[in-house]
C-alpha positions in Angstrom: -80.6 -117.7 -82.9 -79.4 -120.6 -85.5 -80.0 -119.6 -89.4 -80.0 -121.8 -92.2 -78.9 -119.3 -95.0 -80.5 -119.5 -98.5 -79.4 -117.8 -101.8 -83.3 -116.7 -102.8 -82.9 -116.7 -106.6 -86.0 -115.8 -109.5 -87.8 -118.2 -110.7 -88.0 -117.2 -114.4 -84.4 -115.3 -114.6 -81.6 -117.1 -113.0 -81.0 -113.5 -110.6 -80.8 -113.9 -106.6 -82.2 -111.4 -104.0 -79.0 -109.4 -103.2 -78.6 -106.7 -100.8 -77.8 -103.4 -103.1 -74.9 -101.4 -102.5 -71.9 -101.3 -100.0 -71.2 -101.0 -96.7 -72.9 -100.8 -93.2 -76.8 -102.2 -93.4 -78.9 -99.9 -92.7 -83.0 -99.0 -92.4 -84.5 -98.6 -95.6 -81.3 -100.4 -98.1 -83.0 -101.6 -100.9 -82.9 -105.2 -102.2 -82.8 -106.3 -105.9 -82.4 -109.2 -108.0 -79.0 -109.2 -109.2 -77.0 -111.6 -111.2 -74.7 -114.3 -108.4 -72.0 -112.5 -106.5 -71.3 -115.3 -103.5 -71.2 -112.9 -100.7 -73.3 -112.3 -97.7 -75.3 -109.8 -99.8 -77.3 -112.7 -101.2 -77.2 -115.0 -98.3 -81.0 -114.8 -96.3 -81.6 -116.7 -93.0 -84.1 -118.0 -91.3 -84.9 -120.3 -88.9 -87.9 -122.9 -90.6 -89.5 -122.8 -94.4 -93.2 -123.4 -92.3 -95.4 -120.7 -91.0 -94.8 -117.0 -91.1 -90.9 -116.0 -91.3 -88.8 -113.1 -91.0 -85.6 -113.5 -93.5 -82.9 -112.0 -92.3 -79.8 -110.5 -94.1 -76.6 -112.3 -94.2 -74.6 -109.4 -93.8 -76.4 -108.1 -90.7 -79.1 -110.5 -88.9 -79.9 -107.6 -87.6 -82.2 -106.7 -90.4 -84.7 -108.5 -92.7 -86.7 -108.1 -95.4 -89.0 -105.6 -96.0 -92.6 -104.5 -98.1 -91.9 -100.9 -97.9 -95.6 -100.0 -98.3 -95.3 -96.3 -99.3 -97.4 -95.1 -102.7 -97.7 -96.9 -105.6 -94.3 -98.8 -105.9 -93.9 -101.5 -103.3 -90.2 -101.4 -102.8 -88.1 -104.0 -101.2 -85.9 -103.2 -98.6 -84.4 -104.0 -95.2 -85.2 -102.8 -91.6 -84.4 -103.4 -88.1 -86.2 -106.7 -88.0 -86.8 -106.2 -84.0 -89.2 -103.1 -84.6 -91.1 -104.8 -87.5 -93.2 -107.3 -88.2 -96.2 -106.1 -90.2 -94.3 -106.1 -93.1 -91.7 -108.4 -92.7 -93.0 -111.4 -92.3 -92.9 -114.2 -95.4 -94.5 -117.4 -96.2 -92.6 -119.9 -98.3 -94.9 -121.4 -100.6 -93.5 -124.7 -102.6 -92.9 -123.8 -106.8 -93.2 -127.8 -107.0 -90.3 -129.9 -108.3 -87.5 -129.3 -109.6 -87.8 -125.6 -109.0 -86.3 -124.3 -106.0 -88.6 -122.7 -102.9 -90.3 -119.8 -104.2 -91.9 -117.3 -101.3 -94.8 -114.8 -101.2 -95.1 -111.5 -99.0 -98.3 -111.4 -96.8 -98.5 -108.4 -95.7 -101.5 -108.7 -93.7 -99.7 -111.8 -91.1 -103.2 -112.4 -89.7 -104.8 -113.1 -92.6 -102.7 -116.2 -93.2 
């Protein structure tokens, strides 16, 4: 599958979604906003800005992004994108110009 890779950065503070840690991805990694590092930590695919998406990590398509859904805290994390898209799935949603594209989780897909 052909990715276009993004570096996702925050809106209000200048920090990108990056990958935390080192080595092998694996279920469950967290994701943070950290300050820019160039590496495939911070690089997320996907394959179109329309409808729902999966964004997948740079440093192992295997994986995307995840709304770990688990008590009160609503952590961000990877997991084996093949074995989940309830909460994996993201629409982009425009911030308007000049800011870059800013996205939103739905966590209910259907409801979109």
């Amino acid at each position: 599958m052909a990715y276009t890779y993004y570096n996702i950065s925050c809106t209000n503070g200048g920090n990108y979604l990056n990958l935390y840690g080192s080595g092998a991805v694996t279920d469950h990694r967290n994701v943070t906003m950290y300050s820019t590092l160039s590496s495939n930590d911070q690089k997320w695919g996907v394959t179109s800005l329309t409808g729902k998406q999966q964004v997948f990590s740079g440093s192992d398509t295997a994986f995307a992004l995840n709304a770990k859904r688990v008590g009160t805290n609503w952590n961000c994390d990877v997991l084996k994108a093949a074995t989940n898209l309830t909460d994996s799935q993201v629409v982009f949603e425009s911030a308007g110009a000049p800011t870059p594209t800013t996205f939103t989780w739905r966590t209910t897909p259907t409801a979109i």
